[in-house]
ROVEXKE-67689 format. One record per residue: x, y, z of N, C-alpha, C in turn; residue number from 1. Coordinates in pm, whole numbers. Layout:
n_east X; n_north Y; n_up Z; ca_east X; ca_north Y; ca_up Z; c_east X; c_north Y; c_up Z; pos NUM
...
This chain:
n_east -8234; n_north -6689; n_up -10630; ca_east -8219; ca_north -6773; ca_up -10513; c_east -8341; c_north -6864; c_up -10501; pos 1
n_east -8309; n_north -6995; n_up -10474; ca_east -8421; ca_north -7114; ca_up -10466; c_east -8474; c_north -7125; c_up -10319; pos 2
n_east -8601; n_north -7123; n_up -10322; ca_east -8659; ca_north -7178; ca_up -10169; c_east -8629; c_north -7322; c_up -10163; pos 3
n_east -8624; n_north -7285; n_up -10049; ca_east -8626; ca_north -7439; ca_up -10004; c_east -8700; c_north -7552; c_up -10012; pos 4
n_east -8864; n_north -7497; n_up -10029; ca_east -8907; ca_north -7588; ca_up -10136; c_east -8919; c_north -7633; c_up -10294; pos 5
n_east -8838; n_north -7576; n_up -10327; ca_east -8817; ca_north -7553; ca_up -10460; c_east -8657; c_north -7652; c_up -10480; pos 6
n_east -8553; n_north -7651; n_up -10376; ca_east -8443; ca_north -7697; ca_up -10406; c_east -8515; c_north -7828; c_up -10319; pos 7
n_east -8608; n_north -7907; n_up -10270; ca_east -8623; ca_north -8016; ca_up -10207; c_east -8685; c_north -8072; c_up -10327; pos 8
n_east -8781; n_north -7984; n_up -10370; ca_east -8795; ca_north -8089; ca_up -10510; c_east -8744; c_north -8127; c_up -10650; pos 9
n_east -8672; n_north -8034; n_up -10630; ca_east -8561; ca_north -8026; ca_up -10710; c_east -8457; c_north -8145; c_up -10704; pos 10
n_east -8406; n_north -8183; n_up -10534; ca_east -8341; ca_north -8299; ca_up -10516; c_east -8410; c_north -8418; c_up -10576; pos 11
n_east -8566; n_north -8430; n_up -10507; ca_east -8654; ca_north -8526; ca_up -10544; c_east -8680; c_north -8542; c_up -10744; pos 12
n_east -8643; n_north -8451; n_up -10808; ca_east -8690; ca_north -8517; ca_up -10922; c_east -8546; c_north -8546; c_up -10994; pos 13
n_east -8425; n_north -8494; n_up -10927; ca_east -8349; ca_north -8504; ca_up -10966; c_east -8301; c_north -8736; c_up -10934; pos 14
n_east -8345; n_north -8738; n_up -10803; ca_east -8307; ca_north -8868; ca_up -10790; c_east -8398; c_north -8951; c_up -10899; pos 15
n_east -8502; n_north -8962; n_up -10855; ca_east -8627; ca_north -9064; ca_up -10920; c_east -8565; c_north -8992; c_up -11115; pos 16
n_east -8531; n_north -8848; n_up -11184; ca_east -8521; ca_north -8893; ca_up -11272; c_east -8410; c_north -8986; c_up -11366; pos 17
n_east -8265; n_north -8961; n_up -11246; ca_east -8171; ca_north -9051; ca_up -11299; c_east -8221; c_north -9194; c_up -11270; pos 18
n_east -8303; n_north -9271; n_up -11150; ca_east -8390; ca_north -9359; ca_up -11184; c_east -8430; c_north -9417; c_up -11308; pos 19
n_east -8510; n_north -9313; n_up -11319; ca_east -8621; ca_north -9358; ca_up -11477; c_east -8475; c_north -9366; c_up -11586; pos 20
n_east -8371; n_north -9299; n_up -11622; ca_east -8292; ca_north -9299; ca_up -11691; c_east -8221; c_north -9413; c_up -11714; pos 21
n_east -8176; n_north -9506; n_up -11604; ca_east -8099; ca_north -9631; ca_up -11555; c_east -8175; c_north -9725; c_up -11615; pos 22
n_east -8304; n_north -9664; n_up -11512; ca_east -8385; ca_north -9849; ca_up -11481; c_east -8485; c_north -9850; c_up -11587; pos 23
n_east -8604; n_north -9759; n_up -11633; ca_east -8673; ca_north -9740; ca_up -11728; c_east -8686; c_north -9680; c_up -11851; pos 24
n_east -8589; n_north -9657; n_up -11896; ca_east -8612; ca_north -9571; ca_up -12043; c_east -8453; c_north -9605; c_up -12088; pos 25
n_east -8397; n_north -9756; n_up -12027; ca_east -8241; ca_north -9704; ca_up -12092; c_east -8235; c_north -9755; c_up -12270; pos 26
n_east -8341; n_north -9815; n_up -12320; ca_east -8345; ca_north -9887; ca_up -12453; c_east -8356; c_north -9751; c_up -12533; pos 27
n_east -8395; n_north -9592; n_up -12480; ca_east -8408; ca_north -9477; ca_up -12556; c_east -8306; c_north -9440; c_up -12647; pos 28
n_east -8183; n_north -9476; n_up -12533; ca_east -8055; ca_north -9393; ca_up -12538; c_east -7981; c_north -9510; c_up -12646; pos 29
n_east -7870; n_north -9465; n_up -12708; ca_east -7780; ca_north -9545; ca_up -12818; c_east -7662; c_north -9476; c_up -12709; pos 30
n_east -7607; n_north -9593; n_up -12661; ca_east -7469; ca_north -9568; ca_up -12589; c_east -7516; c_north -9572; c_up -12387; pos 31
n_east -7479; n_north -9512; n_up -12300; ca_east -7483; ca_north -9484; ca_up -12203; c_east -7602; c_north -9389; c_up -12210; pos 32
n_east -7659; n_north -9414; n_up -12070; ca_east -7760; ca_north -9311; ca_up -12005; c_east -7710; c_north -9181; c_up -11980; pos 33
n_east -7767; n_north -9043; n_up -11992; ca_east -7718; ca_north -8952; ca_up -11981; c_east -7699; c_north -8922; c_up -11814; pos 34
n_east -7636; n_north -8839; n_up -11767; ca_east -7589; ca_north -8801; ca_up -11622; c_east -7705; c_north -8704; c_up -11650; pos 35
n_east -7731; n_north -8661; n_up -11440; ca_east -7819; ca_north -8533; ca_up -11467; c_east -7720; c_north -8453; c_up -11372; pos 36
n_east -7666; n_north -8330; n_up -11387; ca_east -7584; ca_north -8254; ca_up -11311; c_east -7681; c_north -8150; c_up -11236; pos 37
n_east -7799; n_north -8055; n_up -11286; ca_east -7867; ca_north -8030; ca_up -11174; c_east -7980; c_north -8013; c_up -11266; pos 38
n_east -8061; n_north -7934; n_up -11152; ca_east -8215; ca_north -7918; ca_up -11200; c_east -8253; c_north -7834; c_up -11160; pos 39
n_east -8289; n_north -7718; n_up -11205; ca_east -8330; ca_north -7592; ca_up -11178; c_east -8542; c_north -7581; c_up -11154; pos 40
n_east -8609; n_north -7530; n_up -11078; ca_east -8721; ca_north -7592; ca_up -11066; c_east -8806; c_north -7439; c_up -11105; pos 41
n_east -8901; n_north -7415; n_up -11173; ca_east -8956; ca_north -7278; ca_up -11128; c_east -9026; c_north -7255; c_up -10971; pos 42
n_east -9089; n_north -7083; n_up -10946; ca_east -9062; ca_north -7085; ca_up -10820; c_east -9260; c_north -7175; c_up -10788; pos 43
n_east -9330; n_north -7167; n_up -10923; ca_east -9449; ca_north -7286; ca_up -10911; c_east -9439; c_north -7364; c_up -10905; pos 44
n_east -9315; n_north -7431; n_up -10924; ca_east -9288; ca_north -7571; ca_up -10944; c_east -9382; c_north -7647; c_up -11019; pos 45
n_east -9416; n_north -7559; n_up -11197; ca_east -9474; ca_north -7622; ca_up -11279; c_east -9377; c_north -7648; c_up -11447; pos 46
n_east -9244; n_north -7609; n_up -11403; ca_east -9141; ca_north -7621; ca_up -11505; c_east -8995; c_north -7619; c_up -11446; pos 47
n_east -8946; n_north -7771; n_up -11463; ca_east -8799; ca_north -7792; ca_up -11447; c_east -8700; c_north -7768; c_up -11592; pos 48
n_east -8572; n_north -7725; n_up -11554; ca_east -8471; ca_north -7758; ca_up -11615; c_east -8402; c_north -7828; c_up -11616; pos 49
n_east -8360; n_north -7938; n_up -11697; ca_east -8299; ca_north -8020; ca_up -11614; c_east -8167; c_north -8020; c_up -11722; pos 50
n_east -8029; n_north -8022; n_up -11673; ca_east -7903; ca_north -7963; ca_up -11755; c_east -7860; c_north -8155; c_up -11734; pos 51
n_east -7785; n_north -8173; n_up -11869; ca_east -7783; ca_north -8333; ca_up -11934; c_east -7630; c_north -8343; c_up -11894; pos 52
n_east -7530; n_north -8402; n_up -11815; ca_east -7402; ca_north -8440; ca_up -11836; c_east -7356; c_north -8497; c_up -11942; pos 53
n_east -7292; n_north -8533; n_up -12005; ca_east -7270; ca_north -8612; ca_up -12197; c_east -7111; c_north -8616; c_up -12113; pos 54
n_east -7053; n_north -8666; n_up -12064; ca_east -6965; ca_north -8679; ca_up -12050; c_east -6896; c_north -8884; c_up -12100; pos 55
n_east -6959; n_north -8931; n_up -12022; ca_east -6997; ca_north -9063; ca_up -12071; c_east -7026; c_north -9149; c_up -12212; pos 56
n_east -7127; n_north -9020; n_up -12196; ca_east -7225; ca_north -9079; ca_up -12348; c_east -7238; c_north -9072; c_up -12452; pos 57
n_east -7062; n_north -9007; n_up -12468; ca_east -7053; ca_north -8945; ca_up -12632; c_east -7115; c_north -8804; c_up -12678; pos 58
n_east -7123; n_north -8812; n_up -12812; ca_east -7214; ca_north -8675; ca_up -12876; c_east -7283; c_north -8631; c_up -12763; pos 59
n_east -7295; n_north -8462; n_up -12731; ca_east -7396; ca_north -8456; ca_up -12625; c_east -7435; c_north -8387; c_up -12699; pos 60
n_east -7474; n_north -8351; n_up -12835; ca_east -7608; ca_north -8291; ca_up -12924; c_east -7688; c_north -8395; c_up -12928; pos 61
n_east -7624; n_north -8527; n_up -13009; ca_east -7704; ca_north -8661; ca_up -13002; c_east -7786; c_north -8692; c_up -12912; pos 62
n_east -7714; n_north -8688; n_up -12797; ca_east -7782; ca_north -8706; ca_up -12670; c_east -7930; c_north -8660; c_up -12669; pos 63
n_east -7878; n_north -8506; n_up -12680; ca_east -7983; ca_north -8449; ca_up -12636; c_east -8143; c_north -8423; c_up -12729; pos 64
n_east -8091; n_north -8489; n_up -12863; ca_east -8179; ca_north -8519; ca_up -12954; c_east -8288; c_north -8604; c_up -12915; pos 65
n_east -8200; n_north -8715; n_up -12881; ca_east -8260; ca_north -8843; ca_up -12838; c_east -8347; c_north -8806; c_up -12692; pos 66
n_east -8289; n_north -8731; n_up -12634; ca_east -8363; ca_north -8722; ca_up -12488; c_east -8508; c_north -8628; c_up -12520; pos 67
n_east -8496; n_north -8548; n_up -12602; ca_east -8593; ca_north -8473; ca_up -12665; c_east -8669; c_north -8510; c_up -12734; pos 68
n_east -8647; n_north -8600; n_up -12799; ca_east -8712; ca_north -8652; ca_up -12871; c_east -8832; c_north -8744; c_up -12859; pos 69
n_east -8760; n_north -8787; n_up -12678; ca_east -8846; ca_north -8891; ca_up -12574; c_east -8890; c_north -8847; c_up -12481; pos 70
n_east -8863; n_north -8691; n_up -12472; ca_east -8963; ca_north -8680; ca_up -12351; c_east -9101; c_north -8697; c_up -12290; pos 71
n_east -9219; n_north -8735; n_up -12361; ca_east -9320; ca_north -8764; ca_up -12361; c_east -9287; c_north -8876; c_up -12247; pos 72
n_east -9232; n_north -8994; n_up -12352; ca_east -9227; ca_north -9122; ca_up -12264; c_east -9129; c_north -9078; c_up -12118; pos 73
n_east -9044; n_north -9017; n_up -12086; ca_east -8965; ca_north -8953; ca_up -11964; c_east -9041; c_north -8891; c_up -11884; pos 74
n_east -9161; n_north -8808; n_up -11932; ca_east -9191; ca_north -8766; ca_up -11839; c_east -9274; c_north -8882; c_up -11813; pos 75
n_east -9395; n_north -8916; n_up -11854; ca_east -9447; ca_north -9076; ca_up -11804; c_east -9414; c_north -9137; c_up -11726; pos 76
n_east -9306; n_north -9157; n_up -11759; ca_east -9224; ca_north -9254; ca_up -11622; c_east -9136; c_north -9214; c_up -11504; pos 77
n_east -9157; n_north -9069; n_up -11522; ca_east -9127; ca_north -9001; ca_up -11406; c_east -9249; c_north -8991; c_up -11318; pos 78
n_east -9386; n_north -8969; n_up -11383; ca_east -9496; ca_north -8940; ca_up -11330; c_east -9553; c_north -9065; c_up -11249; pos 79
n_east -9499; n_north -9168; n_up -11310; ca_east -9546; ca_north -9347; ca_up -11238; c_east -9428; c_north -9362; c_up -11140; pos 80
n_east -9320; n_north -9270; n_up -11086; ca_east -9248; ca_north -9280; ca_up -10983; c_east -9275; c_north -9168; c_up -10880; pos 81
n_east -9338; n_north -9064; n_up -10937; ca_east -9326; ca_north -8913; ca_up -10835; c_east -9487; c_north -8935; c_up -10793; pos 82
n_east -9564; n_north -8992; n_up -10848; ca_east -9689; ca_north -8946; ca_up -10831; c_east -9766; c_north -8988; c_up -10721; pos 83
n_east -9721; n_north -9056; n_up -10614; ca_east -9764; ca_north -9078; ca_up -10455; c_east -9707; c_north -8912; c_up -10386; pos 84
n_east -9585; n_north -8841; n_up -10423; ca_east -9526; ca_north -8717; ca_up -10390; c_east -9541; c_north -8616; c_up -10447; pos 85
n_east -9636; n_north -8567; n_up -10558; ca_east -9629; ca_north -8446; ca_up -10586; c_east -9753; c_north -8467; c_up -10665; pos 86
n_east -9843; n_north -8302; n_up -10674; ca_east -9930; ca_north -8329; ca_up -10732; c_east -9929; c_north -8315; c_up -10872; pos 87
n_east -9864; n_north -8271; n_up -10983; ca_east -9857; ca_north -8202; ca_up -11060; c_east -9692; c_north -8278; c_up -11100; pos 88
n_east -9679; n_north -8312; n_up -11214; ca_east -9531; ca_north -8350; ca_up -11258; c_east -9489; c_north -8222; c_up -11384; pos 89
n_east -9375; n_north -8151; n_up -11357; ca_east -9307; ca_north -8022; ca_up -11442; c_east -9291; c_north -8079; c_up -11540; pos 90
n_east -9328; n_north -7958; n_up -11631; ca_east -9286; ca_north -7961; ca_up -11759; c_east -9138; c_north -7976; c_up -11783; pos 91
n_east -9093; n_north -8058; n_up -11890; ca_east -8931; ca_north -8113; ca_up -11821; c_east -8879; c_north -8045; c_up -11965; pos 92
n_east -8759; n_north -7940; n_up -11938; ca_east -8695; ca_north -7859; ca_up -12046; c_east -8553; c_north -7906; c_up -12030; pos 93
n_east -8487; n_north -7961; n_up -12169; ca_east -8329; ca_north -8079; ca_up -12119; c_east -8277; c_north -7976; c_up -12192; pos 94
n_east -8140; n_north -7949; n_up -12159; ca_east -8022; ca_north -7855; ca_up -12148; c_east -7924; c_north -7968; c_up -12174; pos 95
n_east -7813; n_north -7939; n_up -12258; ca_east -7626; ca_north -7972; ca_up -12180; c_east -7589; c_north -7862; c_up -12072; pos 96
n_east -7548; n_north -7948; n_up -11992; ca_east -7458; ca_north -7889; ca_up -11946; c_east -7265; c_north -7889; c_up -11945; pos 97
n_east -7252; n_north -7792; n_up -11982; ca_east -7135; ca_north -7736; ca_up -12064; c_east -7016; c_north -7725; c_up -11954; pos 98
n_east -7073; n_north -7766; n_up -11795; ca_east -6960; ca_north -7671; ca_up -11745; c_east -6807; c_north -7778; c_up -11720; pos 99
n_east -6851; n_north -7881; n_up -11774; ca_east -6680; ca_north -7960; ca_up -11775; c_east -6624; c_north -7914; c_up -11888; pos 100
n_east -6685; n_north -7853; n_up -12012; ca_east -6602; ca_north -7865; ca_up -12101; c_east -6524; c_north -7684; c_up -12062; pos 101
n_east -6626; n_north -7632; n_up -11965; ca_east -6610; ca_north -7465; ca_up -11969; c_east -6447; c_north -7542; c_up -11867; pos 102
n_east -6405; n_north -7608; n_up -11753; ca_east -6340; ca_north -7685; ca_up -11666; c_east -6234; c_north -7727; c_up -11727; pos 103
n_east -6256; n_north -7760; n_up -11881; ca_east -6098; ca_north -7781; ca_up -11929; c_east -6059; c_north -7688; c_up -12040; pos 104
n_east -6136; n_north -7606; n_up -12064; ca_east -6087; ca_north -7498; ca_up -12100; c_east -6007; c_north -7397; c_up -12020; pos 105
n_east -5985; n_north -7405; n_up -11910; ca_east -5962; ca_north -7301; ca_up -11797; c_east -5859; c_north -7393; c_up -11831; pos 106
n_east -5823; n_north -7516; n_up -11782; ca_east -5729; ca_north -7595; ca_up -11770; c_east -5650; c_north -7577; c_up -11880; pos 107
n_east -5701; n_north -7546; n_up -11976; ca_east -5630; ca_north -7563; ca_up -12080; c_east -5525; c_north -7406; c_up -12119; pos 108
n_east -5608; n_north -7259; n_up -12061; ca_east -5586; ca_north -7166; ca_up -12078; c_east -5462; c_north -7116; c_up -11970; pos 109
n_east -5482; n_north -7188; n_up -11795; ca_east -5371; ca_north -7196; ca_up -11707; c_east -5231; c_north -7219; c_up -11747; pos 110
n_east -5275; n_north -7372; n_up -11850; ca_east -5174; ca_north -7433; ca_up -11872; c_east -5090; c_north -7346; c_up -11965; pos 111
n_east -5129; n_north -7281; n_up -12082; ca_east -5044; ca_north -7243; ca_up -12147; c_east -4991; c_north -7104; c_up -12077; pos 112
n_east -5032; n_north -7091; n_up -11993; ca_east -4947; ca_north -6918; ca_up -11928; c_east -4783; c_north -6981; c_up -11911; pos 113
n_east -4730; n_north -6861; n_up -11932; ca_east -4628; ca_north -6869; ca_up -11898; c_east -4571; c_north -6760; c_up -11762; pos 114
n_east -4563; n_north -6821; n_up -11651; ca_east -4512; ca_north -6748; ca_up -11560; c_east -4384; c_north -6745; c_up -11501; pos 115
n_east -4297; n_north -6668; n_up -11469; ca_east -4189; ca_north -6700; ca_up -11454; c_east -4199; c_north -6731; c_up -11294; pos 116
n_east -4086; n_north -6790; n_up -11232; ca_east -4066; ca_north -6857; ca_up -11114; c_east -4022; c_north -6742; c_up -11000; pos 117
n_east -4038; n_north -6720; n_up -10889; ca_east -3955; ca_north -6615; ca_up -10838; c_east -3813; c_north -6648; c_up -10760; pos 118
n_east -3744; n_north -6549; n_up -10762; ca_east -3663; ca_north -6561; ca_up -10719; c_east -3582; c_north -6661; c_up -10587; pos 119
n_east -3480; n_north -6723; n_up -10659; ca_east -3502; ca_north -6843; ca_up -10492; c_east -3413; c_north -6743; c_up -10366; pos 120
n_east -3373; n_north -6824; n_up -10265; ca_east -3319; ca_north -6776; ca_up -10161; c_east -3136; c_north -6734; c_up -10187; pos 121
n_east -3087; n_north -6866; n_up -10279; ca_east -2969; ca_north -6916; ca_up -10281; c_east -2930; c_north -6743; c_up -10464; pos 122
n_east -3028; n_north -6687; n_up -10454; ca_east -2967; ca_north -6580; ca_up -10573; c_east -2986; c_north -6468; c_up -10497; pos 123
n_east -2973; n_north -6413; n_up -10366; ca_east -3004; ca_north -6312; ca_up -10320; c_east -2860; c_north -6260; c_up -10324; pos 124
n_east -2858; n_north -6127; n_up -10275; ca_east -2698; ca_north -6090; ca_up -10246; c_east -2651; c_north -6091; c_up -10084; pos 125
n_east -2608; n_north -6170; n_up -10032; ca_east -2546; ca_north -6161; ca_up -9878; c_east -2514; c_north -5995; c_up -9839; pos 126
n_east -2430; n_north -5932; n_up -9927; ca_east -2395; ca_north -5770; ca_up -9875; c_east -2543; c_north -5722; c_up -9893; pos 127
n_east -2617; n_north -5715; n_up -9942; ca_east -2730; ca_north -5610; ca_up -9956; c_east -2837; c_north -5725; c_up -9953; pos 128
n_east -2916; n_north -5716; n_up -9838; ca_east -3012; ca_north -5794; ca_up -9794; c_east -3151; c_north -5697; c_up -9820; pos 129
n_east -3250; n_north -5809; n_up -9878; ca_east -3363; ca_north -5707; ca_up -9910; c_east -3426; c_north -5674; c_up -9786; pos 130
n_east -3481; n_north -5527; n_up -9836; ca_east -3532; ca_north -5438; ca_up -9733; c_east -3632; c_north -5500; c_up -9646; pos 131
n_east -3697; n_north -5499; n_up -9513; ca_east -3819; ca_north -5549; ca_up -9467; c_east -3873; c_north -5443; c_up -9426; pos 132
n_east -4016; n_north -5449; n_up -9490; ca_east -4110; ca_north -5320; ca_up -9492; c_east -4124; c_north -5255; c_up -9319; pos 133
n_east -4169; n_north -5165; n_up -9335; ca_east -4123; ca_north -5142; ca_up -9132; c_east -4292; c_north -5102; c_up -9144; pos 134
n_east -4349; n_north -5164; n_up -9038; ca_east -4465; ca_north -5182; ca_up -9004; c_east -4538; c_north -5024; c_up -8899; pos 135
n_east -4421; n_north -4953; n_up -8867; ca_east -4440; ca_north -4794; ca_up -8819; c_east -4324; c_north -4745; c_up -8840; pos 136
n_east -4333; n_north -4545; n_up -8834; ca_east -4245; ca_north -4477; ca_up -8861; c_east -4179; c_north -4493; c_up -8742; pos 137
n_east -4003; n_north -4395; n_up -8743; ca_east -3939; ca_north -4400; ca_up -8681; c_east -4007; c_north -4321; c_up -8565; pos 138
n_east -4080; n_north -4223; n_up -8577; ca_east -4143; ca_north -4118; ca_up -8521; c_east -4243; c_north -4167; c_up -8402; pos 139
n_east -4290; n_north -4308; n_up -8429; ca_east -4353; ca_north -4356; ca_up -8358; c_east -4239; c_north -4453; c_up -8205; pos 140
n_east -4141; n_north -4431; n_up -8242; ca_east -4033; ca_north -4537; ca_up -8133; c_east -4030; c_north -4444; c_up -8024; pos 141
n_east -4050; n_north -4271; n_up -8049; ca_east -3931; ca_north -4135; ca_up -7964; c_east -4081; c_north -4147; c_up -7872; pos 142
């Protein structure tokens, strides 16, 4: 469970770093800027996680090559946006995050069930009407 200062800065590096992603570092990337889906903070708040969306941007190994590959310059330019707000800028650890593809797998696993339909109204039998559960014994009426 995250404190609350821990999920406030968490918001905060999460905005300023899709920032730096857009506005400053987009010549890194080959294709689209990566999405950031969240950011996990430690409870020192001297090491973030930050999990990569690739939904957009193609390959998300590629991606994350490339984002790794630049973090030096990422964090830099996170540090020339955060650094009036925090004293100390986290060590920045990039992840995929997996959970759309985990999202259509489910979708995909729903889909193939096969369930059968239940019974409609119009197949019941008129002479023998199904039972309705009795909510107390008879024992309880005397």
């Amino acid at each position: 469970m995250e404190s609350k200062r821990q999920q406030k800065f968490a918001s905060l590096l999460q905005q300023e770093l899709a920032t730096v992603f857009q506005r400053d570092v987009p010549h890194l990337f080959t294709g689209l800027a990566p999405g950031i889906s969240t950011i996990r903070v430690s409870p020192d708040l001297g090491t973030a996680r930050v999990y990569l969306s690739a939904l957009l941007a193609g390959s998300g190994e590629q991606l994350l090559e490339q984002v790794r590959d630049n973090e030096k310059a990422i964090r830099m330019a996170l540090a020339k946006r955060v650094r009036q707000q925090v004293r100390v800028v986290p060590a920045l650890q990039f992840f995929l995050d997996d959970s759309a593809a985990y999202a259509a797998r489910m979708d995909e696993v729903f889909g193939s069930l096969s369930i059968p339909s239940p019974p409609s109204e119009d197949d019941s039998d008129p002479q023998n009407p199904p039972k309705r559960p009795r909510l107390y014994s008879d024992e309880d009426e005397k």
